[in-house]
C-alpha positions in Angstrom: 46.3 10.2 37.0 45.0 8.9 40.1 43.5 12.5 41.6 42.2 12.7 37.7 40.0 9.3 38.1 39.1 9.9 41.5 37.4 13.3 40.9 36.0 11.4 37.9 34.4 8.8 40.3 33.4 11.8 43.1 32.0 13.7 40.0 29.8 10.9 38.4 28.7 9.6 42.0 27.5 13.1 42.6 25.8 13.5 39.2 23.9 9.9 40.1 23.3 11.3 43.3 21.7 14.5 41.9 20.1 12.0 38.7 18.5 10.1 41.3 16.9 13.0 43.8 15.7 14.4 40.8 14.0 11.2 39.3 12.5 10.7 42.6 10.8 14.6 42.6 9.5 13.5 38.8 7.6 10.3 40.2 6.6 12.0 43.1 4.8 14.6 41.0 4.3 12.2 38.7 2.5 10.3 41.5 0.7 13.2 42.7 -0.7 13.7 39.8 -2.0 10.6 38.8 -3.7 10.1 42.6 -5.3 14.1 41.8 -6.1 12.5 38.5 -7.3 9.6 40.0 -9.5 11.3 42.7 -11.1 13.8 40.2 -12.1 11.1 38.4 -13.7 9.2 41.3 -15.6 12.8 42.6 -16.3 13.6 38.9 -18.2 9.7 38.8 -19.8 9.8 42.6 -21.1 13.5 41.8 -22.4 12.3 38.5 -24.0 9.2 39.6 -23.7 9.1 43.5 -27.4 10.3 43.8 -29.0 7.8 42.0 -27.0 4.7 43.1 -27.7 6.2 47.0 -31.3 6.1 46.1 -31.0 3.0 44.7 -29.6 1.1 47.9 -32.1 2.9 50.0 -35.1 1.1 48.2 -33.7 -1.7 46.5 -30.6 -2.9 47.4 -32.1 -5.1 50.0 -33.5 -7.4 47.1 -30.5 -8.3 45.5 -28.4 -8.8 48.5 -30.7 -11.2 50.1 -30.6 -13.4 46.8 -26.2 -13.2 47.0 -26.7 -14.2 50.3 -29.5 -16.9 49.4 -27.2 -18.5 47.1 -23.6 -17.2 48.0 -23.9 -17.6 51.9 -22.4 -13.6 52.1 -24.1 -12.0 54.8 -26.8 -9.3 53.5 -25.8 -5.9 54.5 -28.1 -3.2 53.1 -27.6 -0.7 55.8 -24.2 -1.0 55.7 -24.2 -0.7 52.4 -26.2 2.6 52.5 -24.1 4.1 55.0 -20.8 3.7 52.8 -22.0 5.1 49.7 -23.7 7.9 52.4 -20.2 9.0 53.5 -18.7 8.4 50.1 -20.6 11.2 49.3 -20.4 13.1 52.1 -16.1 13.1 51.6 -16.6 13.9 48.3 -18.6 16.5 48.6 -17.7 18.0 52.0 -14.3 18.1 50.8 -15.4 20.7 48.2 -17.9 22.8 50.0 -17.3 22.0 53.6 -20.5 23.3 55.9 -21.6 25.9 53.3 -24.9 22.7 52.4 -26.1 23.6 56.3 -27.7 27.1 54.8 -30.4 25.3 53.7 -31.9 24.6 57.0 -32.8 28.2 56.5 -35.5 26.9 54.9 -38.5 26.9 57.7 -40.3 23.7 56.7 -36.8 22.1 57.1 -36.0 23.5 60.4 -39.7 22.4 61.3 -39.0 18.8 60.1 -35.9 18.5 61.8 -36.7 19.8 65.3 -39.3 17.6 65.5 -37.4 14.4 64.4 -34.1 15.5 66.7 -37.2 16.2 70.0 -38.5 13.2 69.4 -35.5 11.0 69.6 -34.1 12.9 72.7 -37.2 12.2 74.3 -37.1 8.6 73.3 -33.2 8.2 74.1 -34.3 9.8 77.8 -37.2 7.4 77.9 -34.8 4.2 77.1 -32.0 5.5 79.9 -34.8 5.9 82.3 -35.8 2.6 81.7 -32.1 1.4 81.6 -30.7 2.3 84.6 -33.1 4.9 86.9 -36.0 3.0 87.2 -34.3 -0.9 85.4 -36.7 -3.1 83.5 -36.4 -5.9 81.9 -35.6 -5.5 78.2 -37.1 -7.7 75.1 -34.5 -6.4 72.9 -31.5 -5.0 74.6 -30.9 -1.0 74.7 -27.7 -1.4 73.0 -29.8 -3.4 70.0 -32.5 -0.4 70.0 -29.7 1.9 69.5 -27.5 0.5 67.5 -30.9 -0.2 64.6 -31.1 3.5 65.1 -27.9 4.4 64.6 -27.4 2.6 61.5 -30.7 2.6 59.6 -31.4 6.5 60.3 -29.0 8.1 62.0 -26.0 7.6 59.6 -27.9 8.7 56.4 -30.1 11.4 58.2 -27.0 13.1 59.1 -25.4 13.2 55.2 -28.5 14.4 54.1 -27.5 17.5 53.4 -24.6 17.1 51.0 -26.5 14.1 49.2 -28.9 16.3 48.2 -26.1 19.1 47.5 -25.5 17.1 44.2 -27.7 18.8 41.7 -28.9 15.4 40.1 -30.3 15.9 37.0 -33.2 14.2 35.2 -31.3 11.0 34.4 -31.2 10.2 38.2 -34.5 8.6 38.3 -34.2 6.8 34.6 -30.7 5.5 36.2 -32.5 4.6 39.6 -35.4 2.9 38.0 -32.9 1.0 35.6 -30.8 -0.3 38.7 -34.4 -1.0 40.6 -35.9 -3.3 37.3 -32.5 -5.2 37.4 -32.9 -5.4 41.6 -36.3 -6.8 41.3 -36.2 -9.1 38.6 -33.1 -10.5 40.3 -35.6 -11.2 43.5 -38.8 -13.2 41.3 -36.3 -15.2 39.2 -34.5 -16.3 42.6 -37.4 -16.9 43.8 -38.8 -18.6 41.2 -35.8 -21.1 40.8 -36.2 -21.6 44.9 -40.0 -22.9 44.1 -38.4 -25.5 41.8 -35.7 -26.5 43.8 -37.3 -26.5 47.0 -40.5 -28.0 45.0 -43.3 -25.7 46.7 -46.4 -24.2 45.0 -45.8 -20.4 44.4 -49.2 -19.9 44.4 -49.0 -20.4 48.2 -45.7 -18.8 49.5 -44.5 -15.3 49.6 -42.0 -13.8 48.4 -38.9 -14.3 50.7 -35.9 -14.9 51.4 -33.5 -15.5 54.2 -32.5 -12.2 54.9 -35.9 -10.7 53.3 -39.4 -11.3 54.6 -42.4 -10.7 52.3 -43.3 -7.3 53.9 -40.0 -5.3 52.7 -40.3 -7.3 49.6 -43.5 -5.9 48.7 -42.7 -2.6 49.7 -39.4 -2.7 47.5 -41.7 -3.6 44.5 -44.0 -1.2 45.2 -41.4 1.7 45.0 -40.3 0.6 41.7 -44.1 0.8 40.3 -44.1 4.4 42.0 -41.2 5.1 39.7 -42.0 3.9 36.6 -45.8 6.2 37.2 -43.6 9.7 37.7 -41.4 8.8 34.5 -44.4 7.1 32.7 -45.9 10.9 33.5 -43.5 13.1 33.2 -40.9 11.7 30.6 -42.1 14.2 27.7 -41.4 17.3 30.0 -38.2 16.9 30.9 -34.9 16.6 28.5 -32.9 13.6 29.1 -29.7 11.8 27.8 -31.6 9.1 27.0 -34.2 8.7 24.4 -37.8 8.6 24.9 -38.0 5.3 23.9 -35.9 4.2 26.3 -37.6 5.8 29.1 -41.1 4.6 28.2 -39.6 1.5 28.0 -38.1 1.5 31.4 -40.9 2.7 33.1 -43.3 0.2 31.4 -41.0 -2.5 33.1 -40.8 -0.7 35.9 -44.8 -1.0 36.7 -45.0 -4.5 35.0 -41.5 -5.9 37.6 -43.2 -3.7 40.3 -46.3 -5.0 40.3 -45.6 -8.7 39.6 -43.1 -8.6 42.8 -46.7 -7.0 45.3 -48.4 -9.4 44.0 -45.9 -12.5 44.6 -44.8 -10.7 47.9 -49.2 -10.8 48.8 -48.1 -7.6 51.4 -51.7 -5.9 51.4 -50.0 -2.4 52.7 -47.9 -2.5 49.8 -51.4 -2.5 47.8 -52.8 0.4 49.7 -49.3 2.4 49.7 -50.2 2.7 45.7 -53.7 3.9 45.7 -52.5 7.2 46.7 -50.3 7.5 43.2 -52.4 5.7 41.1 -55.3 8.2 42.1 -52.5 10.9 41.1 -52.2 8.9 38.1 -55.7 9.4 37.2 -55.6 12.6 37.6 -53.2 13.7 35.2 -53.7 11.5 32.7 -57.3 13.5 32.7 -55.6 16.1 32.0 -53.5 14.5 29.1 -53.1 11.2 27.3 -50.5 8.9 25.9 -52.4 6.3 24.3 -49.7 3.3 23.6 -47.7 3.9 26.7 -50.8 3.9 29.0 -52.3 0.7 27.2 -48.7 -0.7 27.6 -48.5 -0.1 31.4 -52.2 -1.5 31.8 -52.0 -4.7 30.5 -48.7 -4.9 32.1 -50.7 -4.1 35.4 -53.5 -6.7 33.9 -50.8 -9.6 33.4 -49.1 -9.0 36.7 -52.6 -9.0 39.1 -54.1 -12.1 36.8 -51.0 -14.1 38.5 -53.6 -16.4 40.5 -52.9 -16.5 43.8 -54.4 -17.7 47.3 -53.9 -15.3 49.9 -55.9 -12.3 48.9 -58.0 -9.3 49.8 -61.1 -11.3 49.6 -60.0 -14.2 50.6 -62.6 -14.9 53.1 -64.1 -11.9 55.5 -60.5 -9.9 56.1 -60.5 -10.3 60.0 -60.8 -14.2 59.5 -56.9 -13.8 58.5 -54.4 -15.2 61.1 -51.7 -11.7 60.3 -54.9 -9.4 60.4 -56.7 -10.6 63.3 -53.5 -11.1 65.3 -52.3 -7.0 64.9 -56.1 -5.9 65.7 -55.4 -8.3 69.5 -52.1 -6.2 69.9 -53.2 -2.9 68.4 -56.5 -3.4 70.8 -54.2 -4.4 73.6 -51.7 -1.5 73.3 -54.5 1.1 73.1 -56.0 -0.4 76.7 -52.6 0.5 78.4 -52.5 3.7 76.4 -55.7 4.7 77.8 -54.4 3.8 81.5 -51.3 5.9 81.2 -51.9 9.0 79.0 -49.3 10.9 79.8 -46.5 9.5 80.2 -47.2 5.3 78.6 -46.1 2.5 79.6 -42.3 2.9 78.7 -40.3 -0.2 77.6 -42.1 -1.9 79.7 -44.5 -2.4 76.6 -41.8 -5.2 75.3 -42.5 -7.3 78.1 -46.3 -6.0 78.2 -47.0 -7.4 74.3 -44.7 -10.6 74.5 -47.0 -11.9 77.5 -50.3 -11.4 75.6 -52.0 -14.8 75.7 -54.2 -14.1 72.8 -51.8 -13.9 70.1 -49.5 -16.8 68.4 -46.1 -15.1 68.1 -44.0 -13.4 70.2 -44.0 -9.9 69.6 -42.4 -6.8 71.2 -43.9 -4.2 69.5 -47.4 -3.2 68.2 -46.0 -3.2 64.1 -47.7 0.6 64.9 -45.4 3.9 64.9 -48.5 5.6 66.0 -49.5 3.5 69.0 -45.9 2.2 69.5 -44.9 5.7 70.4 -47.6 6.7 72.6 -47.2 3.3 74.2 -43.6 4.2 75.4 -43.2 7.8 75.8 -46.9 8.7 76.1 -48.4 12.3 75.0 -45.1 14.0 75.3 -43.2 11.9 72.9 -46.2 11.8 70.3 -46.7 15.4 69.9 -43.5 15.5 68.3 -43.9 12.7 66.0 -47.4 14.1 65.1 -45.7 17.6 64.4 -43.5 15.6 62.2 -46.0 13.7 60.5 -48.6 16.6 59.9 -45.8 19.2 58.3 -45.3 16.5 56.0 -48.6 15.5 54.8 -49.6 19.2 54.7 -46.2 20.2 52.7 -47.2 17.0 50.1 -51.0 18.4 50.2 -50.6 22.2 49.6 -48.2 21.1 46.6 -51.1 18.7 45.2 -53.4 21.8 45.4 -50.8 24.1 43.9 -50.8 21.8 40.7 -47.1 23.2 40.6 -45.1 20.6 42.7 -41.2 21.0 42.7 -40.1 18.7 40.4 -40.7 14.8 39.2 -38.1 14.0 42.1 -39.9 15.7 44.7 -43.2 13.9 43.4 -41.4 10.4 43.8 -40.2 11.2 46.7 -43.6 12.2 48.8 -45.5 9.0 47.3 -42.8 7.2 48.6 -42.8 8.6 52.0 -46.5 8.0 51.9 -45.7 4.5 50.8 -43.5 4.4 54.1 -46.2 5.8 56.4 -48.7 3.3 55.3 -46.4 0.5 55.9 -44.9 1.7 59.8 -48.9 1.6 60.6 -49.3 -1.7 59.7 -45.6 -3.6 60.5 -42.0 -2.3 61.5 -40.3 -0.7 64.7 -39.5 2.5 64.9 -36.1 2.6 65.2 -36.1 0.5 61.8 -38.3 3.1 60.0 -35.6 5.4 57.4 -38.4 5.1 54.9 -40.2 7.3 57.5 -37.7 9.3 58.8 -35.0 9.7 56.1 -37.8 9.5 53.5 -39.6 12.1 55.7 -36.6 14.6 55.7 -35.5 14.2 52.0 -38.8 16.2 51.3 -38.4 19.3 52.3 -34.4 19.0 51.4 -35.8 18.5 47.9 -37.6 21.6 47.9 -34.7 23.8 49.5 -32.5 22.7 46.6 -34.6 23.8 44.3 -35.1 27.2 45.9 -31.6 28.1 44.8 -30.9 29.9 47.9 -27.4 31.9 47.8 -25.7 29.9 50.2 -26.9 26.8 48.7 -27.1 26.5 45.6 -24.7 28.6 43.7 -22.4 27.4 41.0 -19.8 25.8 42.5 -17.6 22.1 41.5 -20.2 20.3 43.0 -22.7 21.5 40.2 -21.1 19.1 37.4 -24.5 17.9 35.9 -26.8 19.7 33.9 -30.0 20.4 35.0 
């Protein structure tokens, strides 16, 4: 009796053994499964949308954060910001393809692009050690600073480049983009319209700002969303999209309306010129073709945004009478004396020092808000060329597709108005190394086209393809 309820016992501690193990293999399948279930889902949503939110923190985010921070206290990250949803996408996608996205440099006017941009920041990472530690100087802002704005603002996103633009966005990219962008914007002019009542100061007589966000990148934000709502305004009938035509004109009305109302609060006059260039392309198509009660939408949205009255203007008195104007023609003058002394090889960082002595000006300032004469300044004719080379592909690229009349697609047009948006403003305020509208902007051009080439290595169906075109 006893051996008969001791095997029992052995027997059922043996089947719970075995009852257990195998209930542990089910949930670990059943585990696996749900976190492969789980991560499809997430790549399935970051291939399907991860274009147009990227885009979106590149030119708006920067609004919205400052007003959290404005009201919250939360430190405003943009670039930080970028950079995850950058290597989001780069896991994501890089886990399906791998390398296979680097055929694309393949494409000439890429490889072009890119040497240039990689020359030119060896040159000016050999010019800043030189100046650190062979020949020491005495440093305005700190190496480590220069870097590290490099690093972050450019660097991160230049180098996911190529599987962000893997992702074969499809038409609603933009609409989602300018969606996310009217929301962004309208977040910054009702902030900053509740900060004039609080704060109790005339509107009519302060820019645009906040905290974290000075007028200029305001302006400039603004400005890209009235560059977007022009290409959708255009090109909305000739492409199929998941959303209706309705919708889209709508969108794109707002966009230009929101767009222009935060240039003209933000009073940045690059941010005016940066849209002559697409409102002359606007022109121009719509002499081609017409839409009646969209265009008279978007022009009296224009109409209601520039009748805002407001103080500091174009013709506000003769143009070099203003304080801003007058005080970047003393350092552009300055810088181009000290060019003309050292051609060849500039003045190196020594032009920190150089500008924040200058008597005649009322700031202190470090560098000449110049790309042009800021680089020729530092690293003289050899580090120019390269930006030049850089420059020139570009604007010849964006030129022989105007005279084509065939450009790539309604992405690749928003994309070269805003890197001509970006090139006005580093001519008239911004450092170099915190430029990625100019040189992330500059490389997403030709990247644009490549896709669309469907080279083999490139662009053949793969999982990564998941939205229609």
């Amino acid at each position: 009796m006893y051996f008969s309820i001791s095997s029992w016992l052995i027997a059922f501690f043996i089947w719970l053994r075995r009852s257990f193990l195998f209930a542990l293999s089910i949930s670990a399948k059943i585990k696996d499964n749900c976190l492969l279930f789980m991560f499809a889902s997430v790549k399935r949503i970051v291939l399907s949308y991860g274009f147009a939110v990227w885009l979106w923190a590149f030119l708006f985010a920067r609004v919205p954060l400052a007003v959290i921070q404005e009201y919250s206290g939360l430190a405003s990250r943009p670039f930080v910001l970028i950079n995850i949803i950058s290597l989001c996408i780069a896991f994501f996608v890089g886990f399906d393809r791998g390398l296979k996205n680097f055929a694309m440099f393949n494409y000439r006017p890429i490889s072009l692009v890119l040497g240039s941009f990689a020359f030119f920041w060896l040159i000016y990472f050999f010019r800043l050690g030189f100046d650190s530690y062979l020949q020491p100087i005495e440093f305005i802002e700190t190496p480590f600073s220069l870097s590290k704005s490099f690093v972050i603002s450019t660097l991160i996103p230049v180098l996911c480049l190529p599987w962000i633009f893997s992702i074969r966005s499809n038409a609603d990219s933009l609409v989602i983009c300018s969606a996310l962008g009217n929301i962004s914007v309208l977040t910054g002019i009702i902030a900053f319209f509740n900060k004039s009542i609080i704060m109790d100061f005339n509107i009519h007589d302060t820019r645009l700002h906040f905290e974290d966000l000075n007028p200029i990148p305001a302006g400039h934000s603004s400005a890209s969303l009235v560059i977007l709502g022009i290409i959708l305004l255009l090109y909305a009938h000739k492409k199929k999209y998941s959303f209706g035509l309705k919708f889209i004109y709508f969108i794109s009305t707002m966009s230009i309306f929101l767009g222009l109302w935060g240039v003209r609060l933000s009073q940045t006059r690059s941010a005016y010129i940066a849209l002559l260039p697409v409102i002359i392309f606007c022109f121009c198509q719509l002499w081609k073709e017409i839409r009646y009660r969209w265009l008279l939408i978007s022009v009296a949205s224009l109409c209601s945004a520039w009748a805002l009255p407001i103080k500091r203007t174009f013709t506000n008195g003769l143009l070099l009478q203003d304080d801003n104007v007058a005080e970047r023609v003393r350092m552009f003058t300055a810088v181009w004396e000290w060019i003309c002394a050292h051609p060849f090889f500039g003045v190196g960082f020594n032009l920190q020092s150089l500008l924040n002595s200058l008597s005649n000006t009322t700031g202190s300032h470090w560098y000449p808000h110049n790309i042009f004469l800021d680089t020729y300044g530092i690293g003289g004719l050899l580090l120019f060329i390269p930006l030049l080379v850089f420059a020139f592909s570009l604007c010849r690229s964006i030129w022989f597709q105007f005279l084509s009349g065939q450009f790539c697609n309604e992405l690749y047009l928003v994309l070269a108005f805003l890197w001509i948006q970006s090139l006005f403003l580093s001519c008239f305020s911004g450092h170099m190394t915190l430029l990625p509208g100019f040189w992330v902007g500059g490389l997403m051009l030709p990247l644009a086209c490549a896709r669309d080439k469907n080279f083999e290595a490139y662009a053949n169906s793969s999982p990564v393809d998941l939205e229609i075109q």
